[in-house]
N, C-alpha and C positions, 0 to 999 in steps of 0.2 A: 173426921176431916171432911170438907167440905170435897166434892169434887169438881173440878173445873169446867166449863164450858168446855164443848170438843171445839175443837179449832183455834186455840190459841196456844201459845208454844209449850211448850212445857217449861219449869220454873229452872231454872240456871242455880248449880251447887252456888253455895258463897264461896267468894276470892278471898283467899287469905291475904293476910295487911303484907306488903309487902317485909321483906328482910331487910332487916337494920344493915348498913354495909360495915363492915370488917374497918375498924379501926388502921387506918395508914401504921404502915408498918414503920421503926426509926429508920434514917434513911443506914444503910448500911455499910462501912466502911470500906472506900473502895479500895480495893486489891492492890501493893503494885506489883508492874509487871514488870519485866523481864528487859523489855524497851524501853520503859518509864525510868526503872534504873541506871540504865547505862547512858539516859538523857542527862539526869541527875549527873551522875557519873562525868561523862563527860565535860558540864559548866563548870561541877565543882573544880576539876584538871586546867581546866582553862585560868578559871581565874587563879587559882595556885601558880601557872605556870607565869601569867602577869602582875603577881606579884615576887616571884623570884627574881622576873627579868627586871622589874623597877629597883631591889637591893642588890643586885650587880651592877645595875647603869650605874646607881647611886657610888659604890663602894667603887669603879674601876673610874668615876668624878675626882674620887677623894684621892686615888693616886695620881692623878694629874693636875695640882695644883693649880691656881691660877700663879704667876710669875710674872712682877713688874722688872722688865730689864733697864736698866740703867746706866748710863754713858760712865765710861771709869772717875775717880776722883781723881786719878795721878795720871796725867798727860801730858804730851809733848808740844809744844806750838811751832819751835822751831831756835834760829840763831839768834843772838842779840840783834847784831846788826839788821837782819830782817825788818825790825820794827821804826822806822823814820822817826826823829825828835818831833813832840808835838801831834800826832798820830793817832787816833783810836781805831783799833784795828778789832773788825767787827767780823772775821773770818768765822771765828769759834762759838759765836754767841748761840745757834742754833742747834750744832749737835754736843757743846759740852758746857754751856750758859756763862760764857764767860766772857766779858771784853778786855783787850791786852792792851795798856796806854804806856805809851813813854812820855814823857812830862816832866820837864823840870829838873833832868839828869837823873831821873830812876826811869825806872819798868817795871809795872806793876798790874798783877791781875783784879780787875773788878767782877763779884759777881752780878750777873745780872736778873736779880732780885729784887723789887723796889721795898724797902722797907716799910712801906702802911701797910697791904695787906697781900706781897707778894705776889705781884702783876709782872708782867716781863716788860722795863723799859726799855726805848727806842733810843739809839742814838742819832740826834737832829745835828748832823754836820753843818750844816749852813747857820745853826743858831749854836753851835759850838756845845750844845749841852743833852743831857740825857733827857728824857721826857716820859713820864707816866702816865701810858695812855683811858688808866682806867679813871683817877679823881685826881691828875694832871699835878703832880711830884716833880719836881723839877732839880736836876741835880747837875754840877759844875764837870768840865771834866777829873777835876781829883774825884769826883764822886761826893763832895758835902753837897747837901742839900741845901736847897735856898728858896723854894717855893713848894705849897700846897701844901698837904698833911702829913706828909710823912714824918715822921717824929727824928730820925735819925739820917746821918750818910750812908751811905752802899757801903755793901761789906767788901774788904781785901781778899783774897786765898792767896797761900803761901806761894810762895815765887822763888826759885830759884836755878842755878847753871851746874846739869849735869857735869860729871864729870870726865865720863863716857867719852861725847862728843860734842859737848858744848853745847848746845841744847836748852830750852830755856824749858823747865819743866814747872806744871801748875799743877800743885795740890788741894781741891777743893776740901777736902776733910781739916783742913787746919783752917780758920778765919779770925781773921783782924778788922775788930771795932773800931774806928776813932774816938769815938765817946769814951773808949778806954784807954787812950794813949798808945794802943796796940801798932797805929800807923808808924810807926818808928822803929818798929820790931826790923832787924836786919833780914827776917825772914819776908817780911811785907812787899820786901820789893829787891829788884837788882839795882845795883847801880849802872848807867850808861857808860859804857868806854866814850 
């Protein structure tokens, strides 16, 4: 081997290549803890507990039904004489749909139902007639019809004098047609003293 000149460093061992690095480890599954569960724990309680509360709201709905109340069918207006010949007496029309007419030597309950599609007519005292205010039905006081679309007269309910106390009592659950000759029925109307 050759030897070196003096004064120049001496030769430097060789560097080894560096080291390949270590393959990434998989990432490792992380643990749970202790806190992590009872977080868990916890949402899951929650929302179990709001859904409990939504099948109880539901179920204590279902025992309180909804309930259409409704004015009775069989009611009192009052005396014969109460009602003046000639008269439409529009006292009842509001809480029990009915208008009370004497006319012609009877007394007789109209309901107040326009026969085209069930609108509540007005009784027009100065024009002597009923009037429907939704496609403008026009009906007489007997209740026939005589203008607009309504196909038919106002219906009758049954009419008649307690025995009680005289009493003029209207039954809505019973009704009379004209178109079916039903106005004639003894029950359709009282007769005026």
């Amino acid at each position: 081997m050759a030897e070196e000149p003096e004064g120049s460093p001496p030769p430097q061992p060789p560097v080894p290549a560096p080291a390949a690095k270590p393959a990434a480890k998989p990432a490792a599954k992380e643990e749970l803890t202790r806190r992590g569960f009872f977080s868990w724990a916890a949402v899951a309680w929650v929302g179990f507990t709001v859904a409990i509360g939504g099948c109880v709201t539901a179920m204590g709905r279902f025992m309180f039904p909804n309930v259409l109340f409704e004015p009775p069918t069989t009611f009192k207006v009052g005396k014969p004489e109460d009602f003046p010949p000639g008269v439409v007496d529009t006292r009842f029309v509001d809480k029990y749909g009915v208008w009370i007419v004497h006319d012609q030597g009877r007394i007789y309950a109209l309901i107040a139902i326009c026969t085209h599609l069930g609108c509540p007519p007005a009784w027009l005292e100065t024009q002597n007639k009923f009037k429907c205010p939704c496609h403008g039905s026009g009906y007489y006081k007997s209740g026939v019809n005589f203008e607009g679309p309504t196909p038919r007269p106002l219906e009758r309910a049954r009419i008649y004098v307690s025995p009680d106390d005289g009493q003029l009592v209207v039954d809505k659950s019973q009704k009379f047609q004209w178109e079916l000759g039903q106005w004639e029925d003894p029950n359709a109307f009282v007769p005026a003293a």
